[in-house]
Each structure stands twice: as structure tokens, then as C-alpha cells.
DRENDREN-834222 format. One record per residue (C-alpha): residue number from 1; y, x, z. Coordinates in pm, 1 decimal. Each point is the difference from the previous one (the first is absolute). Last residue first. Layout:
<num NUM	north Y	east X	up Z> $
...
END
This chain:
<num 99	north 3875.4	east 375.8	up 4882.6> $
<num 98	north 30.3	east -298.6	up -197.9> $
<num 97	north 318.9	east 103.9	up -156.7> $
<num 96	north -172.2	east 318.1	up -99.7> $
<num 95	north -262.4	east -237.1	up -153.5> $
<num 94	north 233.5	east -198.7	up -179.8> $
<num 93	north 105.9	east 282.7	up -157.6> $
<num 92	north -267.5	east 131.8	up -146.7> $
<num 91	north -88.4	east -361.9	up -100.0> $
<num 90	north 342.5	east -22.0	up -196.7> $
<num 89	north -46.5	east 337.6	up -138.8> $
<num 88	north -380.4	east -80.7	up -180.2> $
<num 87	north 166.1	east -344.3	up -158.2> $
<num 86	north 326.2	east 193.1	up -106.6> $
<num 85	north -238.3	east 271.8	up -124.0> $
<num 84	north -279.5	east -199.5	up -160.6> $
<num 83	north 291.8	east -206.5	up -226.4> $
<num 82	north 176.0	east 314.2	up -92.2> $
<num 81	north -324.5	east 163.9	up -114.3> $
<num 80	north -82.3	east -357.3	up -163.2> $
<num 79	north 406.0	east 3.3	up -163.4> $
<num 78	north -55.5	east 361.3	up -113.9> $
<num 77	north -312.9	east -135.1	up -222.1> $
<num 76	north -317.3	east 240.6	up 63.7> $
<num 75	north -97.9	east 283.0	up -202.2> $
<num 74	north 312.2	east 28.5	up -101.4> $
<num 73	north 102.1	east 345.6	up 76.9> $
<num 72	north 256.5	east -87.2	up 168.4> $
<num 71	north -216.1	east -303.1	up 207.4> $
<num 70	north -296.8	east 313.4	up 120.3> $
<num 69	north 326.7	east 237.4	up 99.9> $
<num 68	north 138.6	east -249.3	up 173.3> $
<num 67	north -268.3	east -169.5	up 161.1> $
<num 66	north -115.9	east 358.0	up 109.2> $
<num 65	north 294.1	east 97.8	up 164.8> $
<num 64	north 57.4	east -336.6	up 165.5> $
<num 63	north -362.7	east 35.4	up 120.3> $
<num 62	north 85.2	east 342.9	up 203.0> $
<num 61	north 269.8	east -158.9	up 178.0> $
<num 60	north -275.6	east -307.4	up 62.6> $
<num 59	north -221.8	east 247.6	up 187.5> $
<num 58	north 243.1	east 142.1	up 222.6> $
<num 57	north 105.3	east -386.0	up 134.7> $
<num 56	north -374.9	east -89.9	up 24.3> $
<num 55	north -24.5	east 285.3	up 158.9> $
<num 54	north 275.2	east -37.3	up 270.5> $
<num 53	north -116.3	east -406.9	up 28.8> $
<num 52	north -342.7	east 92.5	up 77.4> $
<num 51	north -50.2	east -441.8	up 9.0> $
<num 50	north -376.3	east 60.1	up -146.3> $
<num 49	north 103.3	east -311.4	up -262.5> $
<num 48	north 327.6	east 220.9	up -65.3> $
<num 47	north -275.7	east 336.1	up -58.4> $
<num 46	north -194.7	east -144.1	up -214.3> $
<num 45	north 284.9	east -177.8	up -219.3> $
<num 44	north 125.9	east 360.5	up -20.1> $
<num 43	north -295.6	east 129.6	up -141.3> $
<num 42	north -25.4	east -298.3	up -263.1> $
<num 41	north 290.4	east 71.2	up -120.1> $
<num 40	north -57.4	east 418.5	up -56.5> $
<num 39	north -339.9	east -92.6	up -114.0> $
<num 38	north 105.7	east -274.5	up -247.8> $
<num 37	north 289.1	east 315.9	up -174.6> $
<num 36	north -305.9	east 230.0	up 55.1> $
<num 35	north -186.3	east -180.6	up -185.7> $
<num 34	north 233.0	east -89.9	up -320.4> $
<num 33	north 85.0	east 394.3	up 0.0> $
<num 32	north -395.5	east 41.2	up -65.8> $
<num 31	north -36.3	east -230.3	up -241.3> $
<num 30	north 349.5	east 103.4	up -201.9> $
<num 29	north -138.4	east 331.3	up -58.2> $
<num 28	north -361.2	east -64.5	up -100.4> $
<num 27	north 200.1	east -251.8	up -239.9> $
<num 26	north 237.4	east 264.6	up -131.9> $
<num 25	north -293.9	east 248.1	up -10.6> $
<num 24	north -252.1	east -241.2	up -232.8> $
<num 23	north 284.9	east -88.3	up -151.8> $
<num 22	north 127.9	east 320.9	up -148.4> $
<num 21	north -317.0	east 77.1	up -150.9> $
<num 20	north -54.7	east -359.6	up -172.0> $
<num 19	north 361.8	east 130.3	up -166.9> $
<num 18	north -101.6	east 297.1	up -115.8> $
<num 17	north -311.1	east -190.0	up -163.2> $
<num 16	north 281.1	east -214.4	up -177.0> $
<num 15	north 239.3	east 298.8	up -77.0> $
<num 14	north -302.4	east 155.9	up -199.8> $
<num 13	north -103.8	east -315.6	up -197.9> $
<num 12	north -327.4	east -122.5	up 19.5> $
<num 11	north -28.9	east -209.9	up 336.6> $
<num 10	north -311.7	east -46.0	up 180.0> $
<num 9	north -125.2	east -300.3	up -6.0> $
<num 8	north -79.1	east -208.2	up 366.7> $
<num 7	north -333.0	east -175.2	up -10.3> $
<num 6	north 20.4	east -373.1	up 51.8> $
<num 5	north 20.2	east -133.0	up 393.2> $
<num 4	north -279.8	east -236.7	up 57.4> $
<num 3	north -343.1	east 182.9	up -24.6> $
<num 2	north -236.6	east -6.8	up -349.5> $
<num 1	north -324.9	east -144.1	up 128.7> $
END
């Protein structure tokens, strides 16, 4: 039984099979700065369920640099690494308040 997905071509011309290169890289490139953008969020949400208000408040400095580099890049849309920051910042501080 033949599977699903049909069987990928390789290009002919030069520039295309440059081209399949460059992806291949790109995307190995944009996978791993998309998970580290979700593991610097989701580190900080650890550590404001935990209530460690001094780490959760270290940990999110270091997210804003990764949002920021991850949404300039545009890997992600600026207004989602806008969105997860105000949303991240408000619960930093309403833990500090909490405290």
C-alpha cells in the first residue's frame, strides 16, 4: 500500500536544490529558537504557580530577551510576543503584590 504523503521531487535546477539546502538549516534554525522562546514562558509560568516570586521575576527578564529576539526575527508575530509578555508581567506582578 502506497503511504499518504506523495514522494517529495527533487528539484533540477541549481538555485532550486540550493534552495532545499537553505531550508533544511533555516527551519532547523527557527525550531530550535521557537523552543526556547515556549521554554523561556513556560519556565516562568513554573515558577509564578511555585509562588518563588524573585525567580520568577529573574526568569521573566531573561524571557523578554528571548521574545524579542524570537518576534524580530519573525518566527513568531511581535503582537503574540507582546501579547505573552503583558500577560507573563501582569502575573509577575501580581505575585509581588501578593507577597
Amino acid at each position: 500500500m502506497a503511504s499518504g504523503k506523495p514522494k517529495k521531487k527533487n528539484p533540477r535546477l541549481a538555485s532550486g536544490r540550493k534552495r532545499v539546502r537553505q531550508d533544511v538549516k533555516i527551519n532547523a534554525a527557527n525550531t530550535s529558537l521557537r523552543s526556547k522562546y515556549r521554554t523561556a514562558v513556560k519556565n516562568v509560568e513554573k515558577a509564578v504557580i511555585a509562588g518563588d516570586k524573585t525567580k520568577a521575576a529573574e526568569l521573566f527578564a531573561k524571557m523578554q530577551a528571548v521574545v524579542d529576539t524570537v518576534a524580530d526575527k519573525g518566527i513568531f508575530h511581535k503582537n503574540k510576543a507582546a501579547r505573552d509578555k503583558s500577560r507573563l508581567a501582569t502575573k509577575v506582578k501580581a505575585l509581588a503584590l501578593a507577597a
